[in-house]
TIVEXSE-803259 format. One record per residue (C-alpha): residue number from 0; x, y, z; residue in three letters; chain. Coordinates in Angstrom, 1 decimal. Example, Ala and Ser with C-alpha at 12.3 -4.5 7.8 and 13.67 -1.06 7.14 Angstrom:
2
<fimi->0, u->12.3, v->-4.5, w->7.8, milum->ALA, vovo->A>
<fimi->1, u->13.7, v->-1.1, w->7.1, milum->SER, vovo->A>
% end
This chain:
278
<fimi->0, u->-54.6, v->-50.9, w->56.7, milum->UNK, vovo->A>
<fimi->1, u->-54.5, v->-51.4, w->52.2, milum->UNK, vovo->A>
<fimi->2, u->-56.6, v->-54.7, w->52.5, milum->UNK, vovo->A>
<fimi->3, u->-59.3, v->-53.3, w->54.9, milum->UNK, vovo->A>
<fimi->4, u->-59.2, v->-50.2, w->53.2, milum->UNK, vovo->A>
<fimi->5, u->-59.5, v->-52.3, w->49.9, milum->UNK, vovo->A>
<fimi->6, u->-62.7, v->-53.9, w->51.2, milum->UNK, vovo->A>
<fimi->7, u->-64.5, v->-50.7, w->52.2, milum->UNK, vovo->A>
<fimi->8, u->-63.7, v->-49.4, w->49.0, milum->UNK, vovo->A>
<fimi->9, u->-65.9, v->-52.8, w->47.3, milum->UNK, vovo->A>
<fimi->10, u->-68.4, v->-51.8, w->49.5, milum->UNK, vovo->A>
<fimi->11, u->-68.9, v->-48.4, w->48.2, milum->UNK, vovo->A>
<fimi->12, u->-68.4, v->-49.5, w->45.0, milum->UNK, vovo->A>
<fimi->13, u->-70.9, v->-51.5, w->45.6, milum->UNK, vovo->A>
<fimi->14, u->-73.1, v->-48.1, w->46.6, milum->UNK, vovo->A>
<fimi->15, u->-72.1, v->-46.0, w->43.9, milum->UNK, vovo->A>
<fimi->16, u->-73.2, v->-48.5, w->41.3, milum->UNK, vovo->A>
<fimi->17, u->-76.3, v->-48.5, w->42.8, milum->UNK, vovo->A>
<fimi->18, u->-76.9, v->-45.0, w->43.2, milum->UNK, vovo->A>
<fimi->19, u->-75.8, v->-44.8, w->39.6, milum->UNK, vovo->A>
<fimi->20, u->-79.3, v->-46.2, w->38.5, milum->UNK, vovo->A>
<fimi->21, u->-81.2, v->-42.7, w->39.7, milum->UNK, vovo->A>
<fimi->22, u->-78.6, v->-40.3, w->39.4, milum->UNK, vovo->A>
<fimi->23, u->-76.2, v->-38.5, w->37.7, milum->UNK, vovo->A>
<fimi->24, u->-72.8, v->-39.5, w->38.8, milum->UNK, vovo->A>
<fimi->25, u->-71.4, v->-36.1, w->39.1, milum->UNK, vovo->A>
<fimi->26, u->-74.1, v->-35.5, w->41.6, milum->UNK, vovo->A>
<fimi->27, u->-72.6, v->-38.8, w->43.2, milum->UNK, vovo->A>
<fimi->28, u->-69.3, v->-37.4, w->43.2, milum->UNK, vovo->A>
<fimi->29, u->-70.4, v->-33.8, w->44.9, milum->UNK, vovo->A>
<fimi->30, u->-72.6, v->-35.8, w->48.1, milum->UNK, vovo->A>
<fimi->31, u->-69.2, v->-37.5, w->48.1, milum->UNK, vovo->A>
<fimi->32, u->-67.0, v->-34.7, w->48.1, milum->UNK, vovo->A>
<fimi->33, u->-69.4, v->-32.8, w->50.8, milum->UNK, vovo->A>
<fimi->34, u->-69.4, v->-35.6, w->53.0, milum->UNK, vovo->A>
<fimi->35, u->-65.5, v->-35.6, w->53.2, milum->UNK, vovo->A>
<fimi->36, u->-65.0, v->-32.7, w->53.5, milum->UNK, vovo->A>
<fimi->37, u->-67.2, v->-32.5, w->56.4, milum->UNK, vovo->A>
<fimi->38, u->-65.5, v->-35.3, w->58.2, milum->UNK, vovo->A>
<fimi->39, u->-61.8, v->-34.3, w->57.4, milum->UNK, vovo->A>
<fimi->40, u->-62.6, v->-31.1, w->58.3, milum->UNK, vovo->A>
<fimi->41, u->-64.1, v->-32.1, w->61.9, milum->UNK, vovo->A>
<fimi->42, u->-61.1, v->-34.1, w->62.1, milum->UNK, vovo->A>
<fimi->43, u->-58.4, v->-31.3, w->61.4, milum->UNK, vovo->A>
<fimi->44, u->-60.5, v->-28.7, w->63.7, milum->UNK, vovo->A>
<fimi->45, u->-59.9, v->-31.7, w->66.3, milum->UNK, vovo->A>
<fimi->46, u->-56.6, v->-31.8, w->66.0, milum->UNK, vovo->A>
<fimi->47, u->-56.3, v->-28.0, w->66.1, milum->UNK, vovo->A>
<fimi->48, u->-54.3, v->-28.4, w->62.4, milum->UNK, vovo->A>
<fimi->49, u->-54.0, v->-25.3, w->59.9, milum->UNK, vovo->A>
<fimi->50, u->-56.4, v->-26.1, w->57.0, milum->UNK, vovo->A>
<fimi->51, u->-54.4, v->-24.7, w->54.7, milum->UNK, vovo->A>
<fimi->52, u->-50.2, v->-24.4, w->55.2, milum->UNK, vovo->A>
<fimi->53, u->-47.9, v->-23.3, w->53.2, milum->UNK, vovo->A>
<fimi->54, u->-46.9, v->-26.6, w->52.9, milum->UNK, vovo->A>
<fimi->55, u->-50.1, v->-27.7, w->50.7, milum->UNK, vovo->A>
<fimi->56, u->-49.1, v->-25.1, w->47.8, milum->UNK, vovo->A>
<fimi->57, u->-46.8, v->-27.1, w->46.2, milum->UNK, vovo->A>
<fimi->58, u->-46.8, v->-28.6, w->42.6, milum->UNK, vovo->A>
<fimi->59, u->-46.9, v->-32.0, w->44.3, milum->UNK, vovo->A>
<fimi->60, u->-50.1, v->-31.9, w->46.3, milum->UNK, vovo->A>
<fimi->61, u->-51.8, v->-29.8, w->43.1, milum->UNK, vovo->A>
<fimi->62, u->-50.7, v->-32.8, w->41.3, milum->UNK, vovo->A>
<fimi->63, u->-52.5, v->-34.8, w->43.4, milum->UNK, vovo->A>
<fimi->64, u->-55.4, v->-33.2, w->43.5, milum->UNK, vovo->A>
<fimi->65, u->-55.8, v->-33.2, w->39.7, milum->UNK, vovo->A>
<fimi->66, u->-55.0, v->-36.6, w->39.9, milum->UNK, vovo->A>
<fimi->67, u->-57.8, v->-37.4, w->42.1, milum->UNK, vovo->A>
<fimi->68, u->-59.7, v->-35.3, w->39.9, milum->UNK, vovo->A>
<fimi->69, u->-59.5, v->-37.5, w->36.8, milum->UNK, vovo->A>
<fimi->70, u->-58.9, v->-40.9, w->38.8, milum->UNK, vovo->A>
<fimi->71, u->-62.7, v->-40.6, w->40.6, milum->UNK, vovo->A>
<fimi->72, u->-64.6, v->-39.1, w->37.4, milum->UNK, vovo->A>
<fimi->73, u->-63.4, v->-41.5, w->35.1, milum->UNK, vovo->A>
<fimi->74, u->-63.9, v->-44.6, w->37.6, milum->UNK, vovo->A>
<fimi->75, u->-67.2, v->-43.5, w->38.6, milum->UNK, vovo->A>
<fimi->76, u->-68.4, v->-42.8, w->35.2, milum->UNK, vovo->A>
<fimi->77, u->-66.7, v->-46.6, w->34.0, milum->UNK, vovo->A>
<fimi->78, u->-68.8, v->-48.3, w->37.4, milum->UNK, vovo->A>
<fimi->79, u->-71.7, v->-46.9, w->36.4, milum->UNK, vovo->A>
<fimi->80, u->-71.7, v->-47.5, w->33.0, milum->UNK, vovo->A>
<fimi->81, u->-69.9, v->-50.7, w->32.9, milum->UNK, vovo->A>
<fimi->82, u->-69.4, v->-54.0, w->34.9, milum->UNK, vovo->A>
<fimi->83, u->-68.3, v->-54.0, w->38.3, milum->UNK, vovo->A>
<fimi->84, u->-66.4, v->-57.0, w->37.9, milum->UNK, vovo->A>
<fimi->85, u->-64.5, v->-55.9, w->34.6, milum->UNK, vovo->A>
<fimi->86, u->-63.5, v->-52.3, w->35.9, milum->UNK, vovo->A>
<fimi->87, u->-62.8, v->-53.7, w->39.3, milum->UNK, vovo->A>
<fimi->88, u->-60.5, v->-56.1, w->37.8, milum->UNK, vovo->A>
<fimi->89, u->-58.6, v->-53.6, w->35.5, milum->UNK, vovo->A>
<fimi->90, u->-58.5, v->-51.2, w->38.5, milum->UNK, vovo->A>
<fimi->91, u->-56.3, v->-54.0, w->40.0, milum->UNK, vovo->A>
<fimi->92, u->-53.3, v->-53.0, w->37.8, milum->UNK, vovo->A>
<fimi->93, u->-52.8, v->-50.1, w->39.9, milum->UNK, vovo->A>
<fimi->94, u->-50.6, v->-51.6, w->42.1, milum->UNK, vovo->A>
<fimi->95, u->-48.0, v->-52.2, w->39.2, milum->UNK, vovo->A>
<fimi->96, u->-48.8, v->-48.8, w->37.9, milum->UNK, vovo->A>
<fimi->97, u->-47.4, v->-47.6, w->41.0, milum->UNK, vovo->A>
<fimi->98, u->-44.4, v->-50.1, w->41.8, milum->UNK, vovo->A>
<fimi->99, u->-43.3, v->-48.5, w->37.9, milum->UNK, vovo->A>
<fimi->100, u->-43.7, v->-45.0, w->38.7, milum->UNK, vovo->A>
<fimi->101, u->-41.8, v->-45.8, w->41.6, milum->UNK, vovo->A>
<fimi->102, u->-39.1, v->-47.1, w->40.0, milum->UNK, vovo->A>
<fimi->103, u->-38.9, v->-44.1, w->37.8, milum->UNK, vovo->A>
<fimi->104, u->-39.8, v->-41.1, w->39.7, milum->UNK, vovo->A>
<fimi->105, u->-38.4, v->-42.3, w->42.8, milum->UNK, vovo->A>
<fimi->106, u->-35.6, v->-44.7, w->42.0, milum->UNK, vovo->A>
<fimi->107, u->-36.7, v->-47.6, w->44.1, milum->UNK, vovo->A>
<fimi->108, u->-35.1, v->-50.6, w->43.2, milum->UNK, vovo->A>
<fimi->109, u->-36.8, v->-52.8, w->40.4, milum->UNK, vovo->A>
<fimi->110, u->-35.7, v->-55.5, w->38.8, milum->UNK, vovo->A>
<fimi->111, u->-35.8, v->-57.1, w->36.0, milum->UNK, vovo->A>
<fimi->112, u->-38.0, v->-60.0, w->36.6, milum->UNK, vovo->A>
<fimi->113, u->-40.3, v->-57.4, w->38.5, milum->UNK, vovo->A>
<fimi->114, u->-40.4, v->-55.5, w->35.3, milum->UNK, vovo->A>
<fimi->115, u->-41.4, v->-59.1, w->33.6, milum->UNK, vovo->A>
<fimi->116, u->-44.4, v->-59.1, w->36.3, milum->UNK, vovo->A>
<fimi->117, u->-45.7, v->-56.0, w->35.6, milum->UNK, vovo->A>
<fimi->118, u->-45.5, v->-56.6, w->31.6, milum->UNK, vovo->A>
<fimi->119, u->-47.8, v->-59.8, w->32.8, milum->UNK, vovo->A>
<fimi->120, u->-50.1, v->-57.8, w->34.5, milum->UNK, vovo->A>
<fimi->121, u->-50.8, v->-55.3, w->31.9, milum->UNK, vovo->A>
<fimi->122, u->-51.1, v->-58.4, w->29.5, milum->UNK, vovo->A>
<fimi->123, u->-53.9, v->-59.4, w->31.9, milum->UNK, vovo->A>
<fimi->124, u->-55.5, v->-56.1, w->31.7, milum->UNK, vovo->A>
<fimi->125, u->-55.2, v->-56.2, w->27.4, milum->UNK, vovo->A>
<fimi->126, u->-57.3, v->-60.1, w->27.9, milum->UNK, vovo->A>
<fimi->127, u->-59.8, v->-58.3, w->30.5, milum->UNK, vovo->A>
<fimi->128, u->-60.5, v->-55.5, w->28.1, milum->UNK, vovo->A>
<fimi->129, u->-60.1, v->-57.9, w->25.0, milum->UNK, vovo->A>
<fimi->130, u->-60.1, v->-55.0, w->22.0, milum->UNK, vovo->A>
<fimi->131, u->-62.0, v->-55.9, w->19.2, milum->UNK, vovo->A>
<fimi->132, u->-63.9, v->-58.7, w->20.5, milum->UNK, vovo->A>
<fimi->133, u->-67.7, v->-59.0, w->20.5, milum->UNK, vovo->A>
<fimi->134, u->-67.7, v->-58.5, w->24.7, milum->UNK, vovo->A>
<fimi->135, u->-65.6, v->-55.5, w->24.6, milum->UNK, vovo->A>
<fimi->136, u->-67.1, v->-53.1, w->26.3, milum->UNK, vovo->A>
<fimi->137, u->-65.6, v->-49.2, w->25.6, milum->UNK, vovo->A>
<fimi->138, u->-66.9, v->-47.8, w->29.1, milum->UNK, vovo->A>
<fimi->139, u->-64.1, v->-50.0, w->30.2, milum->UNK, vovo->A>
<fimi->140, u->-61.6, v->-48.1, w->29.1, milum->UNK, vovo->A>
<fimi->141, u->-62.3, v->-45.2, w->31.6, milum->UNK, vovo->A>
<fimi->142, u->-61.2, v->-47.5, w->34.1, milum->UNK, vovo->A>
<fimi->143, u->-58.1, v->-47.7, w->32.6, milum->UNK, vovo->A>
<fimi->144, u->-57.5, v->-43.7, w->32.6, milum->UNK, vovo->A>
<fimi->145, u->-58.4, v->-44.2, w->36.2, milum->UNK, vovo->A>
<fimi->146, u->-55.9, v->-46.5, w->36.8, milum->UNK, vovo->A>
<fimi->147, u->-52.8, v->-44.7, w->36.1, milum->UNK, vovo->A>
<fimi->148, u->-54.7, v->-41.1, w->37.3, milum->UNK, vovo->A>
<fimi->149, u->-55.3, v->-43.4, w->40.5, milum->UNK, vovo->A>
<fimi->150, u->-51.3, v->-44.6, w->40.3, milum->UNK, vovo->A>
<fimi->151, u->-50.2, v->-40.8, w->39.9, milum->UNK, vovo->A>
<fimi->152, u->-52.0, v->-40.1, w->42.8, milum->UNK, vovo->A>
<fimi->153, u->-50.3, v->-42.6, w->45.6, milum->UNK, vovo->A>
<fimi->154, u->-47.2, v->-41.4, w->44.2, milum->UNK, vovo->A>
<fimi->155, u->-48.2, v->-38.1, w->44.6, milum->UNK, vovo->A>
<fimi->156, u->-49.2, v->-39.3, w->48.3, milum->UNK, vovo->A>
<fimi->157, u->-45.7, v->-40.3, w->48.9, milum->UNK, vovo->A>
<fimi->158, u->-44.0, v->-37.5, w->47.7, milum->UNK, vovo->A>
<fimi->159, u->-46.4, v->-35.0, w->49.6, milum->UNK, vovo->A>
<fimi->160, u->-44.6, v->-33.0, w->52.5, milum->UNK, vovo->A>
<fimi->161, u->-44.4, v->-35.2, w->55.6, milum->UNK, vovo->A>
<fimi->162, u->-45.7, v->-31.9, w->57.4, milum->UNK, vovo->A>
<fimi->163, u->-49.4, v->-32.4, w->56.4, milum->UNK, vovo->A>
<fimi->164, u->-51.1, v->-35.3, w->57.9, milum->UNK, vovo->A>
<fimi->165, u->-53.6, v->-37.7, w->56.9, milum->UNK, vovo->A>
<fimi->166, u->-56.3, v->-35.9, w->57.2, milum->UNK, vovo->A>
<fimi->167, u->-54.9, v->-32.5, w->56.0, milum->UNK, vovo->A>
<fimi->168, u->-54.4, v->-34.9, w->52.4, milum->UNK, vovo->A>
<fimi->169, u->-57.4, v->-36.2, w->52.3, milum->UNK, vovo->A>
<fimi->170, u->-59.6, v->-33.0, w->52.6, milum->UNK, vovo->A>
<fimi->171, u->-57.3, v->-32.1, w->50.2, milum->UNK, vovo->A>
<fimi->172, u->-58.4, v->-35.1, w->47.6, milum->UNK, vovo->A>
<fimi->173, u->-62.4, v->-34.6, w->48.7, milum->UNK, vovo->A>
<fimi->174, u->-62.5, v->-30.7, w->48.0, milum->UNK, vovo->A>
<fimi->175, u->-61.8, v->-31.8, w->44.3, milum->UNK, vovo->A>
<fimi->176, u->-64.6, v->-34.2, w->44.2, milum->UNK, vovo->A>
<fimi->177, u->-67.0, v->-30.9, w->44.4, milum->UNK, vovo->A>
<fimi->178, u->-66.0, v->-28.6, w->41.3, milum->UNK, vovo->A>
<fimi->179, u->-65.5, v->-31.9, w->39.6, milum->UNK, vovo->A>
<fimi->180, u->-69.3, v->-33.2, w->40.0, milum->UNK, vovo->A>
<fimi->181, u->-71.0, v->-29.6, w->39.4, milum->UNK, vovo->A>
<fimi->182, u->-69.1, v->-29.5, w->36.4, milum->UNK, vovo->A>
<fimi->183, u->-70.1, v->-32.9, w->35.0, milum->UNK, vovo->A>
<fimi->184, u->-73.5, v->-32.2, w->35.8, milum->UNK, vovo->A>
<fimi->185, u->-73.2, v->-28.7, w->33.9, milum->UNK, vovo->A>
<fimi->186, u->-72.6, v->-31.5, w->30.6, milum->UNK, vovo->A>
<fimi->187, u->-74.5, v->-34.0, w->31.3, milum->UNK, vovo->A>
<fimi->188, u->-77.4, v->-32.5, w->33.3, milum->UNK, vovo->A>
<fimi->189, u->-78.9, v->-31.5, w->35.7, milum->UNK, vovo->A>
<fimi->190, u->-79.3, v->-32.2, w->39.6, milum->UNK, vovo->A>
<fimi->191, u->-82.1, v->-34.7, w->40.4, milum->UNK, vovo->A>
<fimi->192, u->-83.8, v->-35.1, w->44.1, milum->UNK, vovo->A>
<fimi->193, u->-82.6, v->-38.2, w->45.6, milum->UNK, vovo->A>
<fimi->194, u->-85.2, v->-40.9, w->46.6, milum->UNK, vovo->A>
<fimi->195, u->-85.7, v->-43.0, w->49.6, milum->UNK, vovo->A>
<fimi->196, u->-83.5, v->-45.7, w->48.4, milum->UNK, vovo->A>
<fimi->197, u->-80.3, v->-43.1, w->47.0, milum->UNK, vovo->A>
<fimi->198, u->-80.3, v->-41.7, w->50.4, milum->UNK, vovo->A>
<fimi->199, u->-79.5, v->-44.9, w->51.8, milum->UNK, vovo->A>
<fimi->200, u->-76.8, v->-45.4, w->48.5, milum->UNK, vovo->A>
<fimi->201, u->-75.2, v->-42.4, w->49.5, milum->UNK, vovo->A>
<fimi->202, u->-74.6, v->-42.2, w->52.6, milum->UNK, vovo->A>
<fimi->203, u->-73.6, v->-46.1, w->52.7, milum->UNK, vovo->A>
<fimi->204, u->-71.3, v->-44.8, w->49.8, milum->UNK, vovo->A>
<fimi->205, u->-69.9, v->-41.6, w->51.9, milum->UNK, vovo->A>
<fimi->206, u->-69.1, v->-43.7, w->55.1, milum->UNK, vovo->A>
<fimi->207, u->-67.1, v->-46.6, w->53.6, milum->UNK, vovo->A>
<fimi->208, u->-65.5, v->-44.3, w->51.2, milum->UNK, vovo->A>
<fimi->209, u->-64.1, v->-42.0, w->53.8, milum->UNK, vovo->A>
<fimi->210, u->-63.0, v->-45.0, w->55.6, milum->UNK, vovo->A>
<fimi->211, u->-61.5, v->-46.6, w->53.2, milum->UNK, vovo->A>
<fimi->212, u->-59.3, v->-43.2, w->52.0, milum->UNK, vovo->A>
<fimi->213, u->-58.3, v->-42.3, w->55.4, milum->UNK, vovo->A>
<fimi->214, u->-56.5, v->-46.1, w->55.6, milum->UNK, vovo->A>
<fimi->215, u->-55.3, v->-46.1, w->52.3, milum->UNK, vovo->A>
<fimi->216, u->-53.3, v->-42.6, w->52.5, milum->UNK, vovo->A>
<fimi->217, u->-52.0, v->-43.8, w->56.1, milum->UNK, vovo->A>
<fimi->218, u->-50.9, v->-46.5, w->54.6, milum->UNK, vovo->A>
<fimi->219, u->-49.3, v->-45.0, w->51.8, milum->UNK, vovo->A>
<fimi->220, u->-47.3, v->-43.0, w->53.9, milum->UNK, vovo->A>
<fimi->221, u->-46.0, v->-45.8, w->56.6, milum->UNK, vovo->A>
<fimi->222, u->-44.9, v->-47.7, w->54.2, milum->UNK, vovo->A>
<fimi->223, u->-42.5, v->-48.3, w->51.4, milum->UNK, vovo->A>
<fimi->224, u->-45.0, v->-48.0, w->48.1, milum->UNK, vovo->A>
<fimi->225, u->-43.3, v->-51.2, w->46.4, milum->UNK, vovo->A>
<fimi->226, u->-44.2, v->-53.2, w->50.0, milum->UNK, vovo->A>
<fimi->227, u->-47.6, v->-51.8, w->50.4, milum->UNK, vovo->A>
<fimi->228, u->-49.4, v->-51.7, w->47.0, milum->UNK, vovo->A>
<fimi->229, u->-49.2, v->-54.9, w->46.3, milum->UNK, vovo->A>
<fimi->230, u->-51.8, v->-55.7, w->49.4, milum->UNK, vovo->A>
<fimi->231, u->-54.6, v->-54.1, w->46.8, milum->UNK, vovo->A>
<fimi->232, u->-54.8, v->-57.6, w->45.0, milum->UNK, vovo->A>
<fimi->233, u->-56.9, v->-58.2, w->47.9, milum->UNK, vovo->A>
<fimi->234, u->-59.8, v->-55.9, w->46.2, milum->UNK, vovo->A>
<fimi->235, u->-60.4, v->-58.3, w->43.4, milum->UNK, vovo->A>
<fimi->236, u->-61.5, v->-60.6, w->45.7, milum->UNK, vovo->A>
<fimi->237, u->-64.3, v->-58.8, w->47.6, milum->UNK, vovo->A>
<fimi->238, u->-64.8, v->-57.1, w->43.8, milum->UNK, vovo->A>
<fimi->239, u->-65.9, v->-60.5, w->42.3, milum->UNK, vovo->A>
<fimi->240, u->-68.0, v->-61.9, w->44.9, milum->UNK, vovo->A>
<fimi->241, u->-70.3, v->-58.6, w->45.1, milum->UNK, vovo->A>
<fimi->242, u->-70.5, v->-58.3, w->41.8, milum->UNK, vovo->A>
<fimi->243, u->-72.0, v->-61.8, w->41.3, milum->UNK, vovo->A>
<fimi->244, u->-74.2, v->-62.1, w->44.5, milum->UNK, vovo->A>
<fimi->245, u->-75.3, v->-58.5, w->44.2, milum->UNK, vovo->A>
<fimi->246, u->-75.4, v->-57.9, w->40.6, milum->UNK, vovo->A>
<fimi->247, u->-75.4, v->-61.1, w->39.4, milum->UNK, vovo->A>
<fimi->248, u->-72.8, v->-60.4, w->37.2, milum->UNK, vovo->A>
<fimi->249, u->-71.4, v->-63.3, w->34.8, milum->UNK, vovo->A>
<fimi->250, u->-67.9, v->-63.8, w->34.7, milum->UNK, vovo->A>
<fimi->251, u->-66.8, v->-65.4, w->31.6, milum->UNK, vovo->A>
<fimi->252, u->-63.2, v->-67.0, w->31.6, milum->UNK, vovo->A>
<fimi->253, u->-61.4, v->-64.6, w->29.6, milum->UNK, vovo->A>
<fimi->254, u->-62.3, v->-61.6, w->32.8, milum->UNK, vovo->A>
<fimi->255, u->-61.1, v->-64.2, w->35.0, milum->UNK, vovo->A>
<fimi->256, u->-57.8, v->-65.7, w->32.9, milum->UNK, vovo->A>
<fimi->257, u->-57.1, v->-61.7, w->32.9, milum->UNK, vovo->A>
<fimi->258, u->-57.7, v->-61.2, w->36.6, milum->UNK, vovo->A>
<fimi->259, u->-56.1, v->-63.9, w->37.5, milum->UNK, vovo->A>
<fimi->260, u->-52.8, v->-62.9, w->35.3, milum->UNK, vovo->A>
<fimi->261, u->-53.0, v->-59.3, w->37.4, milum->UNK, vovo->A>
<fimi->262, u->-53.4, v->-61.0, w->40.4, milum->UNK, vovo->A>
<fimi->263, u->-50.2, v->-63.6, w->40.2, milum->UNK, vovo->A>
<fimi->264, u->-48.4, v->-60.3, w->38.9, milum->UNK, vovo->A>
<fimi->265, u->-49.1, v->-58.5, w->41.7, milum->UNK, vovo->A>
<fimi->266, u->-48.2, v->-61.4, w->44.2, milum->UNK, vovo->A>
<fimi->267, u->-45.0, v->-62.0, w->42.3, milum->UNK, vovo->A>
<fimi->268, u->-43.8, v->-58.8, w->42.7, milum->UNK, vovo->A>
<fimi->269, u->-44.6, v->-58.7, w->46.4, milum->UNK, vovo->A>
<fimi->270, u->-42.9, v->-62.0, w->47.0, milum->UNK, vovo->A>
<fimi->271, u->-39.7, v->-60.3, w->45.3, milum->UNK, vovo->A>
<fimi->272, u->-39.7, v->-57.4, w->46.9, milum->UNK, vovo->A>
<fimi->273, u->-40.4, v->-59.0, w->50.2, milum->UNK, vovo->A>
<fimi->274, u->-37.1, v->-61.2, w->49.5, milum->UNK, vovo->A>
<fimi->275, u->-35.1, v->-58.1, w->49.1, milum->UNK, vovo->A>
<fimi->276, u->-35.8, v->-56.8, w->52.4, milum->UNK, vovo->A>
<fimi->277, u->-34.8, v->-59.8, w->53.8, milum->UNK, vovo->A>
% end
């Protein structure tokens, strides 16, 4: 479910950037909050599920939300403004965001050459970013703010009442999306009429997006968070080869020295953590 859920989510990448180049993105963000909320909502009236229980007004599933909140604005803002391959390769530090939140809010078991790993991977990120260099680009480092808001989130996921399901969460993280794109647009300005082409962006955008967050919350709550994160490496990979076939996109060796650093982190730590279940 994380790796095909990680390729959807390249694909609406892949939509979003291009939507990016006729509209705002907090428009973006409120087509892609009505849309799932439509779906979810179909879904929970389906299942003949309360929209709202008790359950959901807790400090963990506000927490969430909040975190979505700040996770999609400032990755949307970075894909837009930045490179695809860049941001999606810092976004691939999430994964060790998580496996250290974790360790600390949960007390899953980390050791110390795990720790070593996820120093690596951050490393990686530092060389991807590269401060101070000619090629840094600052619209990068919103996708590092949506990393860890991204992190929080999953955590959040896990912690979230095992009462509410799937789809109970994830109207949850899409009714966010709304407030959060009328508000940008309040800054930034104002709504524009979507052309032909957009349309097409945005709905391409809203299906693989919903996708893509329905698998990854399931999977987040089947599995161990330690065990299942670390399947996101798989992102980079459909990540790169869009963003030099669609884009065309250069990617000079110090983006891919860094990726590659995040990426042999990640599938360290999964090879460790996979021997301790043995």
């Amino acid at each position: 479910m994380m790796v095909l859920s990680m390729g959807l989510l390249a694909i609406e990448d892949t939509f979003i950037k291009l939507a990016s180049r006729t509209l705002p993105v907090g428009e973006i963000l409120v087509f892609m909050g009505v849309a799932g909320i439509v779906v979810f909502s179909i879904l929970i009236a389906a299942n003949k599920e309360p929209f709202a229980p008790s359950e959901a007004l807790t400090p963990t599933v506000f927490g969430r939300m909040l975190s979505e909140i700040v996770g999609r604005i400032s990755y949307s803002l970075a894909l837009a403004l930045g490179s695809m391959a860049v941001v999606a390769a810092v976004l691939q530090a999430t994964p060790l965001a998580v496996t250290m939140g974790a360790a600390i809010i949960f007390g899953e078991k980390v050791g110390i050459r795990r720790w070593l790993a996820i120093l690596v991977g951050f490393a990686g990120v530092l060389i991807i970013l590269r401060p101070g260099m000619q090629r840094f680009e600052p619209a990068a480092l919103l996708s590092v703010v949506g990393l860890f808001a991204l992190a929080f989130r999953d955590l959040a996921t896990r912690a979230a009442p095992k009462s509410l399901s799937n789809r109970q969460l994830g109207l949850y993280g899409f009714v966010t999306l709304v407030p959060s794109g009328i508000i940008m647009l309040m800054i930034s300005g104002g709504w524009q009429n979507p052309l032909d082409g957009a349309w097409v962006y945005l709905a391409g955008m809203s299906v693989f997006g919903i996708g893509a967050y329905y698998l990854i919350t399931a999977a987040m709550r089947v599995g161990e968070v330690a065990v299942v994160t670390p399947f996101r490496y798989s992102r980079i990979v459909f990540a790169l080869l869009i963003s030099v076939v669609v884009f065309a996109e250069h990617l000079d060796s110090l983006t891919l020295i860094g990726a590659a650093l995040v990426f042999a982190s990640g599938l360290y730590t999964m090879w460790r953590e996979n021997l301790r279940h043995r």
